[in-house]
N, C-alpha and C positions, 0 to 999 in steps of 0.2 A: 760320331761318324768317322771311322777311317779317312783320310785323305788318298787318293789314288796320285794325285799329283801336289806337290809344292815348288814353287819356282821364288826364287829369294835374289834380288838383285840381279836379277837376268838379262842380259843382257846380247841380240844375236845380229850377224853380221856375217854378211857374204866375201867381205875386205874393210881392209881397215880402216878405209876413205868414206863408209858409211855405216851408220848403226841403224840396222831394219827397228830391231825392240830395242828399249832404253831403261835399262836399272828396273826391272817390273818383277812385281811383287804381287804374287798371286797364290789359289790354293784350290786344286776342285776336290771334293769330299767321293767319298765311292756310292754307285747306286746315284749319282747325279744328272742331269739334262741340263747338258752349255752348250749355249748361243756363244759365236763371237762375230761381232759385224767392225764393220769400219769401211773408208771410202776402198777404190782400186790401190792396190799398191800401199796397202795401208802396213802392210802385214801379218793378214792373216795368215795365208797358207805356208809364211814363213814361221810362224809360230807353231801348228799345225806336223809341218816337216821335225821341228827340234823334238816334240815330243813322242815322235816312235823313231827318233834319233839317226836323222837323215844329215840334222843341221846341229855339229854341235854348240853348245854356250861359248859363247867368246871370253865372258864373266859371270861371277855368280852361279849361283847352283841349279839343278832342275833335277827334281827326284820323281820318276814316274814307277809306279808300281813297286815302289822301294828300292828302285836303284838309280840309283845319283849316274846322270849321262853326263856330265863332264870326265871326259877321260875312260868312260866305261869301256872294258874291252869288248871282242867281239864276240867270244863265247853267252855272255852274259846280256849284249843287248840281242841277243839271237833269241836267245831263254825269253826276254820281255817281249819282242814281238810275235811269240808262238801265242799268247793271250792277247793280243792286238785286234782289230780289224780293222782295214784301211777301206773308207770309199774315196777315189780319186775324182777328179773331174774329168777327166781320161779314159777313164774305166780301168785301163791298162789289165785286159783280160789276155790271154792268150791265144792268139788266133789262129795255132797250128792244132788247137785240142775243141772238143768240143763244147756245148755249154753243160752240160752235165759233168765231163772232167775240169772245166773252171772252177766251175764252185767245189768241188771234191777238193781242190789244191791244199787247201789249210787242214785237211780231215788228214791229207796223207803226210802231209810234211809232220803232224803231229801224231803220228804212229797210228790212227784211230783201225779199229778191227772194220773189217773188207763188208762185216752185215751191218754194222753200225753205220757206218762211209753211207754205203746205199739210202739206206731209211731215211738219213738225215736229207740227206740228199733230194730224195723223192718229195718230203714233206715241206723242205725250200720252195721247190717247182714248184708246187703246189698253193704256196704263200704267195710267190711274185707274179702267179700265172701263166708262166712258161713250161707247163709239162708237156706238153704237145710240143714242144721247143726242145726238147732235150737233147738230139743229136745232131743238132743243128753245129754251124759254125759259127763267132761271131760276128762276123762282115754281113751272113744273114740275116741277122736283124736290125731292127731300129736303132736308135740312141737311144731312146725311152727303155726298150726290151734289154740292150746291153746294159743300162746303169742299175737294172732291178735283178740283173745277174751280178754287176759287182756286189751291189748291196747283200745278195744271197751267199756270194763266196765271205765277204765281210762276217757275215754270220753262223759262218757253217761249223765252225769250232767252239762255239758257246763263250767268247771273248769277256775279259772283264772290262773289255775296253772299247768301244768302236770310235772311230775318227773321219769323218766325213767333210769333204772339202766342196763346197757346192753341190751338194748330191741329186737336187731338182734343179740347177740354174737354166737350161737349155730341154727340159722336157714336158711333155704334153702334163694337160690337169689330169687324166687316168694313171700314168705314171708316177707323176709327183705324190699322187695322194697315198699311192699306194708304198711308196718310199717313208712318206710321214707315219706311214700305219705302223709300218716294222720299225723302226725308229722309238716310235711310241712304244708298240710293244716289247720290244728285248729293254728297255728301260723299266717300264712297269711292272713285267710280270717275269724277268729272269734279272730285275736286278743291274742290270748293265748301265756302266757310265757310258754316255754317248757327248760327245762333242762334236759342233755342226759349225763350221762356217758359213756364212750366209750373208748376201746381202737383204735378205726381208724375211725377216722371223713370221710362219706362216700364224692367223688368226683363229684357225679350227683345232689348235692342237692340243691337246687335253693332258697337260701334264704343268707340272711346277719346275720351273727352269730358272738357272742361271744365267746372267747376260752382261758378256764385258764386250767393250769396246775398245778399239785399238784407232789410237791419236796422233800423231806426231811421234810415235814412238811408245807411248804409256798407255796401259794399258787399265783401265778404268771398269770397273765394276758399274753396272746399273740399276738402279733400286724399281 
């Protein structure tokens, strides 16, 4: 299996008076499902950040999608996050457009043709259960409604990568479940690496997963 990610003494840090990750030494394969849990403040979503290259390495290496982000320019980590998907804890949708132009955002940033855009588009709605929602605003709806639209903008470009930072932490069991489902699915049946931060790796979910922890710094594989 390809590796989508290897990280070799890595090491990251917001200043220099603290080291968030410490020397870690990790690798996710492509076509994988990672967990990574650990207490508040442990590090996750600082990990999370480095790899669609928000945060860069302070030491050591991190090669995501075959491009080493220490020092990476900006043309090139642009090029990486056009195959990205980001789900926030946030959402951080945009609230001047509608939820139908949300999730379109990655279709258009990445050239995709105007009958293509739509289709994909409608068939999202259609997945998260929002097409009666379509020209809605986001302030209109829920938290539940808004994270199953990031999840859908997450997916709208057929990503070889998705990243999701709490993506059920604050939402109802209807929505949560239906987050695990797409999740599951773009894994299982398109192939897609998904990594999840989480503080509770959910019981019902039907796939073979990776799962590290993050300690004091190290960041530890689970058998």
């Amino acid at each position: 299996m390809d590796k989508v990610i290897i990280a070799n003494n890595l090491s990251l840090s917001y200043s220099s008076n603290e080291t968030i990750i410490n020397q870690a030494d990790f690798s996710v394969s492509s076509g994988s499902f990672v967990f990574i849990t650990g207490a508040s403040g442990s590090g996750k979503s600082t990990l999370l950040k480095s790899i669609y290259g928000a945060l860069k390495p302070e030491q050591g290496s991190l090669i995501v999608g075959g491009v080493e982000l220490k020092g990476v320019s900006t043309s090139k980590l642009n090029f990486l996050r056009r195959h990205i998907g980001i789900v926030f804890q946030d959402y951080k949708l945009v609230k001047e457009w509608t939820i139908e132009k949300n999730i379109m955002l990655p279709l258009i940033i990445n050239g995709y043709d105007k009958n293509v855009t739509q289709n994909q588009v409608d068939t999202l709605l259609k997945h998260v259960r929002l097409k009666h929602q379509a020209g809605k605003y986001p302030l209109e709806l829920s938290g539940g409604e808004q994270q199953r639209v990031a999840m859908a903008r997450a997916l709208s470009h057929n990503p070889i990568l998705i990243l999701a930072d709490e993506p059920t932490g604050n939402l109802d069991d209807y929505s949560s479940q239906l987050i695990w489902n797409l999740l599951e699915g773009a894994n299982s049946q398109l192939k897609t690496t998904v990594i999840v931060v989480t503080h509770h790796i959910p019981e019902t979910l039907n796939v073979d997963y990776k799962h590290f922890h993050i300690e004091y710094g190290r960041i530890n594989e689970v058998n």
